[in-house]
GUGUGU-238469 format. One record per residue (C-alpha): residue number from 1; residue in one letter; x, y, z. Coordinates in steps of 0.05 Angstrom, whole numbers. Example, Ala and Ser with C-alpha at 12.3 -4.5 7.8 and 13.67 -1.06 7.14 Angstrom:
// GUGUGU-238469
+-----+----+--------+--------+--------+
:   i : aa :   east :  north :     up :
+-----+----+--------+--------+--------+
:   1 :  a :    246 :    -90 :    156 :
:   2 :  s :    273 :    -21 :    143 :
+-----+----+--------+--------+--------+
// end
This chain:
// GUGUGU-238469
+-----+----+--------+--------+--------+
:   i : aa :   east :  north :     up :
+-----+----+--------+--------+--------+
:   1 :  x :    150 :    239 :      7 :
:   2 :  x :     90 :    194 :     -2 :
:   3 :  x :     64 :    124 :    -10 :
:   4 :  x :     -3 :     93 :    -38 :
:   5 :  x :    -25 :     40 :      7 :
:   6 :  x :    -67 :     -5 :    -25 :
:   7 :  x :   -112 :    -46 :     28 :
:   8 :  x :   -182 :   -100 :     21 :
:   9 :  x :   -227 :    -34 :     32 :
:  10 :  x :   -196 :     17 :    -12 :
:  11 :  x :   -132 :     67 :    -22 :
:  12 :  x :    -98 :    116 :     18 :
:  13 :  x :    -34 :    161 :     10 :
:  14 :  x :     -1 :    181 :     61 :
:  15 :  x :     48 :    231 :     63 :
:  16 :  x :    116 :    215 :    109 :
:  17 :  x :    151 :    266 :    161 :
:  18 :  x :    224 :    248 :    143 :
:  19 :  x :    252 :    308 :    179 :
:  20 :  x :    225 :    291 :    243 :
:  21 :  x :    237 :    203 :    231 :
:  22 :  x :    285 :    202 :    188 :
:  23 :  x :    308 :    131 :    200 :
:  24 :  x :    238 :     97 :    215 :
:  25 :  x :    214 :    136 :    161 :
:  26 :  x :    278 :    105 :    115 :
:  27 :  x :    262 :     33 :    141 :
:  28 :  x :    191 :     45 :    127 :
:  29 :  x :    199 :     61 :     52 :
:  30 :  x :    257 :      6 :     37 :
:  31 :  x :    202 :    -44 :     65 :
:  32 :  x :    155 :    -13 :     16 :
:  33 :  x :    186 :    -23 :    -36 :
:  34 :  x :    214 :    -93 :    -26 :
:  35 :  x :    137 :   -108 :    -15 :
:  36 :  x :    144 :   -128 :     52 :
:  37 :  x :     76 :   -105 :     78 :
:  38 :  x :     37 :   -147 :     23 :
:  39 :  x :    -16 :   -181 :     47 :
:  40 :  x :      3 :   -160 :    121 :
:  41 :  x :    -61 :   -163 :    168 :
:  42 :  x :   -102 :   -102 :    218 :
:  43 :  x :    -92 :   -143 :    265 :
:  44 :  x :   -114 :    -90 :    318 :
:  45 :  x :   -170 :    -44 :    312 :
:  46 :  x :   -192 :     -7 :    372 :
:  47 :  x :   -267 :     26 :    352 :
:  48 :  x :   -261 :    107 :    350 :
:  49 :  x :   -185 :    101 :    365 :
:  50 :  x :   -131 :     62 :    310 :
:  51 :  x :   -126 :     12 :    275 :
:  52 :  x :    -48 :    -34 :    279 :
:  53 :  x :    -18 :    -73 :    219 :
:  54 :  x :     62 :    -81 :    200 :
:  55 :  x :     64 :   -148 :    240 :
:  56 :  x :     74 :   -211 :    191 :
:  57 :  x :     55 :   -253 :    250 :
:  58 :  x :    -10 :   -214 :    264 :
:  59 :  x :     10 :   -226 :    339 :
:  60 :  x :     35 :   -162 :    370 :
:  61 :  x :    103 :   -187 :    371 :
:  62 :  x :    139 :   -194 :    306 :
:  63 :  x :    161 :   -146 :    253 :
:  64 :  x :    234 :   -113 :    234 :
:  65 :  x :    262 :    -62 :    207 :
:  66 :  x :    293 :    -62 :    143 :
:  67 :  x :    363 :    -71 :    173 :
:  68 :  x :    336 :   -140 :    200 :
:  69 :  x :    303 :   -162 :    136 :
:  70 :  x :    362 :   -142 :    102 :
:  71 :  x :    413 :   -176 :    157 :
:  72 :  x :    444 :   -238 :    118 :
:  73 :  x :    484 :   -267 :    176 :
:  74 :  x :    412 :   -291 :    205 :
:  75 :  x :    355 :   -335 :    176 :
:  76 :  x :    296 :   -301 :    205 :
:  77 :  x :    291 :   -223 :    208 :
:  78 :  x :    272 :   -232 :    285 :
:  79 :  x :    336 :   -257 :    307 :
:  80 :  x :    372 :   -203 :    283 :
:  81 :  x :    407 :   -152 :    322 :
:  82 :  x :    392 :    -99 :    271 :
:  83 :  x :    315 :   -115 :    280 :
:  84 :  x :    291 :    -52 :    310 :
:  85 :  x :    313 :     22 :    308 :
:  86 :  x :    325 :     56 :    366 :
:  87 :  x :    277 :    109 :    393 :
:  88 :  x :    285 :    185 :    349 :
:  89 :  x :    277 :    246 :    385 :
:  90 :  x :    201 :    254 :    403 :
:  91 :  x :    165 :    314 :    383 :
:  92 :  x :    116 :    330 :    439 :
:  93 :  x :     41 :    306 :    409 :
:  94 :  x :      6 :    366 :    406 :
:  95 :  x :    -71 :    374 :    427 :
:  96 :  x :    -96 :    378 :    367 :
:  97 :  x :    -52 :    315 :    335 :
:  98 :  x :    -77 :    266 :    395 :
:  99 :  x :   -152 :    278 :    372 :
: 100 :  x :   -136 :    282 :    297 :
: 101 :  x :   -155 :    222 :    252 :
: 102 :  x :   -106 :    207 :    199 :
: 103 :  x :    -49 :    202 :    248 :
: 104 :  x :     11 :    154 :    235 :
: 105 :  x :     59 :    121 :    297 :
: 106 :  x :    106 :     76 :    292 :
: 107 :  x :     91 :     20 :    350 :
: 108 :  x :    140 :    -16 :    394 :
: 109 :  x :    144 :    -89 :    408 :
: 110 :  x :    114 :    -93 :    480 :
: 111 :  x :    116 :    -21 :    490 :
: 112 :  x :    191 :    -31 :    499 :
: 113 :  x :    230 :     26 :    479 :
: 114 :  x :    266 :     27 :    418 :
: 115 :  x :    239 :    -29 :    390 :
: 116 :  x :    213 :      7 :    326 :
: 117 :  x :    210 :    -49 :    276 :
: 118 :  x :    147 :    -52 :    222 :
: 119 :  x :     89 :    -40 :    260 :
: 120 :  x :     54 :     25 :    259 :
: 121 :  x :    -21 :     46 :    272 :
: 122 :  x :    -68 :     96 :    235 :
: 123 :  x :   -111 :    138 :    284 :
: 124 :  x :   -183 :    131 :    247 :
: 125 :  x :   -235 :    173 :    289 :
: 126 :  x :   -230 :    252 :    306 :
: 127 :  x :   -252 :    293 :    367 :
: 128 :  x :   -246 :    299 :    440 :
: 129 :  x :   -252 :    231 :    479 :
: 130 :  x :   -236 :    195 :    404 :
: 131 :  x :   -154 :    174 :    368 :
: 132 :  x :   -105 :    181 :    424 :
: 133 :  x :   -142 :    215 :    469 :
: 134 :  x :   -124 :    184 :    540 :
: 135 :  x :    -59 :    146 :    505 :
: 136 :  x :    -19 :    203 :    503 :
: 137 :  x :     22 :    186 :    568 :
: 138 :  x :     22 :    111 :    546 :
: 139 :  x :     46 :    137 :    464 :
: 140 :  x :     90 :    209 :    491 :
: 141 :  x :    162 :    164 :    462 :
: 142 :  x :    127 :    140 :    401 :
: 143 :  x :    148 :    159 :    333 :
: 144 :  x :    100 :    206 :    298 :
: 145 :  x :    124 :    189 :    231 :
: 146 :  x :     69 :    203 :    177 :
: 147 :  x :     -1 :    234 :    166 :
: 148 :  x :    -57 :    218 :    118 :
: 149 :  x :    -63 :    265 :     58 :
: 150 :  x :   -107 :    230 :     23 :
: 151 :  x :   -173 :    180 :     33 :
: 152 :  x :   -220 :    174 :    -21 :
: 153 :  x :   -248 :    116 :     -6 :
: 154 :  x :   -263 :    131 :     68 :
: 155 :  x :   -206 :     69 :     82 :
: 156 :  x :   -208 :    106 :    160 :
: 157 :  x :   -271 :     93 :    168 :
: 158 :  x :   -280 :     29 :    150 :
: 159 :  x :   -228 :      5 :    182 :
: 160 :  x :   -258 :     49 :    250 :
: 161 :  x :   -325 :      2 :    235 :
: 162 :  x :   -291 :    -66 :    240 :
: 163 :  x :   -332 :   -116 :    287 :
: 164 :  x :   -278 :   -134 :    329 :
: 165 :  x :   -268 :   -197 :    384 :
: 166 :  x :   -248 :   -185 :    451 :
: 167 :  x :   -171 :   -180 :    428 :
: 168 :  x :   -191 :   -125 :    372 :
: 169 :  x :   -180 :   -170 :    318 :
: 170 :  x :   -238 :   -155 :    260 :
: 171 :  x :   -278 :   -210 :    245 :
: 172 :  x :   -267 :   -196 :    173 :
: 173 :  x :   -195 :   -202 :    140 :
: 174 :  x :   -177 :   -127 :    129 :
: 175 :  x :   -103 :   -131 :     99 :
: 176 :  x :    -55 :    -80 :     58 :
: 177 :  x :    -55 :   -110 :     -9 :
: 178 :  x :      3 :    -69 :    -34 :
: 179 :  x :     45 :     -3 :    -29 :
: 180 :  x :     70 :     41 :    -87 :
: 181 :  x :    133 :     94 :    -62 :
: 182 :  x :    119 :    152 :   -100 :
: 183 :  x :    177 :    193 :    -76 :
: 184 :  x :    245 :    166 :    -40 :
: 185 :  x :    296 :    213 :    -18 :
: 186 :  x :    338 :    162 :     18 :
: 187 :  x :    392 :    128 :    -22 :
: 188 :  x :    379 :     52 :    -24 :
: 189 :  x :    428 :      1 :      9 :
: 190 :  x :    470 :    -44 :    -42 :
: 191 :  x :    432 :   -106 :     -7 :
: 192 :  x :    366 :    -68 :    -24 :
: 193 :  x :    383 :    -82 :   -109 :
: 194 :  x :    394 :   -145 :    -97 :
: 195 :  x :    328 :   -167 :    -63 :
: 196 :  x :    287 :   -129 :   -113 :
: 197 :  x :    323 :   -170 :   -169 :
: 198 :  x :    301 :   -229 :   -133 :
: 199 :  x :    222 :   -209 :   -122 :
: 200 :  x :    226 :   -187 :   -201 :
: 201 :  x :    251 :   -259 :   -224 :
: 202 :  x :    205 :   -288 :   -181 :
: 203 :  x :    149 :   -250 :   -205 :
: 204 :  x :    164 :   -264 :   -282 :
: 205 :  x :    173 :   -333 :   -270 :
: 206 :  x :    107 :   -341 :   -241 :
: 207 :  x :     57 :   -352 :   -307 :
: 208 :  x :    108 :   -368 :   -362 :
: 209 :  x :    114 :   -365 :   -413 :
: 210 :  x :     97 :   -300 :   -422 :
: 211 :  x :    118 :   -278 :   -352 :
: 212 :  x :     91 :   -235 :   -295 :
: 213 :  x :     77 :   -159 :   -294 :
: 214 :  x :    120 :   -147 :   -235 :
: 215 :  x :     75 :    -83 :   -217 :
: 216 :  x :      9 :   -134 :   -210 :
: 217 :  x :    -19 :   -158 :   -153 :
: 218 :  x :     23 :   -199 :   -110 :
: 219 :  x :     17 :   -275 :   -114 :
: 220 :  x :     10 :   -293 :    -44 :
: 221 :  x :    -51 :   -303 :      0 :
: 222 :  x :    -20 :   -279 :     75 :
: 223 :  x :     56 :   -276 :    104 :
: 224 :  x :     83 :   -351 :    116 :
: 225 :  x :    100 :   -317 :    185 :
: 226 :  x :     24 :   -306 :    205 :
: 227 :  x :      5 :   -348 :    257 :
: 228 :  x :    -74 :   -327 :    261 :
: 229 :  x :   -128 :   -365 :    232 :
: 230 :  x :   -152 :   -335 :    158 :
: 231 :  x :   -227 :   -301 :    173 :
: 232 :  x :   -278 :   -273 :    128 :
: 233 :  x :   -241 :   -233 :     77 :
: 234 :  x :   -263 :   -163 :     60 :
: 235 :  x :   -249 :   -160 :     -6 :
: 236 :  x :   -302 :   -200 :    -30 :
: 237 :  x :   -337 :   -230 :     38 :
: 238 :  x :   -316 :   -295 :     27 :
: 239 :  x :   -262 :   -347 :     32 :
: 240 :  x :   -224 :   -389 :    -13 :
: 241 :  x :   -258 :   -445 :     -1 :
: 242 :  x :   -323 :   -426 :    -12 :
: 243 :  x :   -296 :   -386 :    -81 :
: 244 :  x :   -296 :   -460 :    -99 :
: 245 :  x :   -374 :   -461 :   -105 :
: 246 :  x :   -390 :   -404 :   -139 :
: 247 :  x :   -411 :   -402 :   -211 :
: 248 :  x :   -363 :   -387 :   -266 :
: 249 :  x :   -412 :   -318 :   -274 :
: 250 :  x :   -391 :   -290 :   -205 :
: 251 :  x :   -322 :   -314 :   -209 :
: 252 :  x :   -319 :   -276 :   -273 :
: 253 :  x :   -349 :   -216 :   -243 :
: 254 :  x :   -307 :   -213 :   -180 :
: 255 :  x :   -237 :   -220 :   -220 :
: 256 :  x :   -268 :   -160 :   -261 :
: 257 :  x :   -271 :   -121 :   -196 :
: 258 :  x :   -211 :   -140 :   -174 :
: 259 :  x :   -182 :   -115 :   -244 :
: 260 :  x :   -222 :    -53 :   -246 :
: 261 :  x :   -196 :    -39 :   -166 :
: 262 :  x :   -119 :    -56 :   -185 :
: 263 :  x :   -141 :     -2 :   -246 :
: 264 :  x :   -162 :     58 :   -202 :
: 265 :  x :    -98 :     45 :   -169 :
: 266 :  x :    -60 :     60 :   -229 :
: 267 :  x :    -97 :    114 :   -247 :
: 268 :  x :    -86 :    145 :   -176 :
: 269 :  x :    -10 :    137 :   -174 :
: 270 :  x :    -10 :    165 :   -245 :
: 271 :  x :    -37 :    227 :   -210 :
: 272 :  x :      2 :    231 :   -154 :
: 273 :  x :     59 :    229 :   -209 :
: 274 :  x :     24 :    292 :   -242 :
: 275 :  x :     14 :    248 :   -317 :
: 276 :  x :    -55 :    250 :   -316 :
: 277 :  x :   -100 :    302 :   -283 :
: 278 :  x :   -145 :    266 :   -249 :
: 279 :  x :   -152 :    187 :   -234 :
: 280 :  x :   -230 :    200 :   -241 :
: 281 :  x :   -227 :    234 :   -318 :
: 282 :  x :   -262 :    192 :   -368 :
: 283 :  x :   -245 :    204 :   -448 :
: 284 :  x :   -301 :    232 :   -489 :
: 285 :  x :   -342 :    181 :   -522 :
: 286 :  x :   -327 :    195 :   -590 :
: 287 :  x :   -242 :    187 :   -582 :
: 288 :  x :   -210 :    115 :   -582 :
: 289 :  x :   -140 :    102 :   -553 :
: 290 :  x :    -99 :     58 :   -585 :
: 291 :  x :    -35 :     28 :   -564 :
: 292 :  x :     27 :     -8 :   -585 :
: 293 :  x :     39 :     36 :   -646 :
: 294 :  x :     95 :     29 :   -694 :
: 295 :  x :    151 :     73 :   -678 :
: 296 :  x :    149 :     95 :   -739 :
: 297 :  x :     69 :    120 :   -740 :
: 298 :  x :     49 :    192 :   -755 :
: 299 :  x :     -5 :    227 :   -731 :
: 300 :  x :    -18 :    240 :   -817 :
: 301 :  x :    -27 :    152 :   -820 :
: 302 :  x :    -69 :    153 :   -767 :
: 303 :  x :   -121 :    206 :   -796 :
: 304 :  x :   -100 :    166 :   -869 :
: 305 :  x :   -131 :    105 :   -838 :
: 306 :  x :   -185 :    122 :   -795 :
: 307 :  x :   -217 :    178 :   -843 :
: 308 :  x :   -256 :    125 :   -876 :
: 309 :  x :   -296 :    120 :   -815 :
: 310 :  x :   -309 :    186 :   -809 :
: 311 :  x :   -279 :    246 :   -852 :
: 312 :  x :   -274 :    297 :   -796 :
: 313 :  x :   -235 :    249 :   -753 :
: 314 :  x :   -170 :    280 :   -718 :
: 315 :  x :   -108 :    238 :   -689 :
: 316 :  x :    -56 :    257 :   -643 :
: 317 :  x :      3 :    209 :   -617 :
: 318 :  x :     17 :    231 :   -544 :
: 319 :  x :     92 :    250 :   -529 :
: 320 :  x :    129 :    252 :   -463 :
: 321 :  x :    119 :    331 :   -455 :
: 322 :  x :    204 :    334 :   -430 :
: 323 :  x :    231 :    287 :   -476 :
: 324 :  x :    184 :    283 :   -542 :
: 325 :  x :    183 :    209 :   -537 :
: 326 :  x :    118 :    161 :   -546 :
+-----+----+--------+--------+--------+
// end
């Protein structure tokens, strides 16, 4: 079971141990996929050790489970009494886990047990003396939930090189910008429909009249819960305000990067998925795609039409390889 996490300095998918945290492991993909860690903050980094996000608040103290978000008898998450999941069995951190990088826990409120809500951190340094090394008392009832499978854009690291105040906050804005579930084996709560129906008619009504893709990039800035003051971002090293005085040239040319970032984020979950073989392959120069076709096109029009271009040309109309459909 895995999930793309989509953050300011890159991608990562991490791959989730739902034999050993079941339930946090649950909670943690239902929140995925009702978008709850959008725009959620590292609000914690601690250099050669992890790096803490899953707090809307981007305090320490706030989070919940998907029970709580879920939970309509209350109007805030945090004063339900399904917030948190209790404590799973603990599988004993092994020597080699405590100084891996790559590592997933879930994180308690306060270090109180079973208060298992949101949070998590990422261990984002390896070796002796580096990740949990010397925590391992402090972490021995945490939740082990999920490991790092793949990084290609070094997101560890960067998130390990953070300048960081005296409370481990970065001094630039490093935030998850969205997560894609690629697998779920947990059956979804009738509540869980209903929310997603919600964030899809909110999404479409967004830019009409045309509507919303509801798989683009989400429309808020940060959590209406976060109670920090917005920093430097990392996206683009600068804030909105000062967005305001650049020229329409660099405006232009950092919504192209945003495009071509939200692109190779695609192209990697179309991998994961096995459709394509690699989110790095480029098409030839000489082949065009087109799109939209007719139902109705044949791969015979196609070579009809373009053949006045050049008589050699060859067309083929990709299919579905199980079903035969465009």
């Amino acid at each position: 079971m895995s999930v793309l996490i989509e953050t300011t300095v890159g991608d990562v998918v991490i791959d989730l141990l739902t034999d050993t945290a079941p339930n946090f492991c649950s909670s943690f993909l239902k929140l995925c996929k009702l978008r709850y860690y959008d725009k959620h903050l590292f609000f914690n980094v601690v250099p050669n050790r992890f790096a803490q996000v899953g707090d809307p608040s981007g305090t320490g103290g706030g989070g919940s489970s998907i029970h709580g978000v879920l939970d309509s008898a209350v109007t805030s998450p945090a004063l339900s009494t399904s917030r948190f999941i209790a404590d799973e069995t603990p599988v004993p951190l092994s020597a080699n886990i405590i100084t891996s990088k790559g590592i997933l826990l879930a994180t308690k409120v306060g270090n109180t047990p079973h208060t298992n809500g949101s949070q998590f951190l990422v261990t984002t340094q390896s070796g002796p003396g580096n990740a949990l090394s010397e925590y391992v008392v402090s972490f021995r009832d945490y939740t082990h939930f999920a490991t790092v499978a793949e990084d290609y854009s070094d997101v560890l690291s960067a998130l390990n090189g953070m300048y960081a105040d005296e409370k481990g906050r970065p001094y630039t804005d490093v935030r998850i910008e969205r997560t894609h579930v690629l697998h779920d084996p947990f059956p979804d709560p009738p509540e869980l429909q209903d929310r997603l129906r919600d964030i899809e008619k909110r999404f479409l009504a967004a830019d009409p009249p045309h509507g919303r893709d509801p798989n683009s990039s989400p429309l808020i800035e940060r959590p209406s819960s976060e109670k920090l003051p917005i920093r430097i971002s990392a996206k683009n090293d600068i804030t909105a305000n000062d967005e305001d005085d650049l020229s329409d040239a660099a405006k232009e040319a950092l919504e192209l990067e945003a495009k071509r970032k939200e692109a190779k984020s695609r192209a990697v979950v179309l991998e994961m998925l096995g459709d394509i073989h690699s989110a790095d392959a480029k098409p030839p120069e000489n082949v065009l795609f087109v799109c939209k076709l007719n139902p109705v096109t044949s791969d015979e029009d196609l070579e009809l039409i373009f053949s006045r271009f050049d008589q050699n040309c060859k067309a083929e109309i990709q299919r579905d390889h199980a079903t035969g459909d465009r």
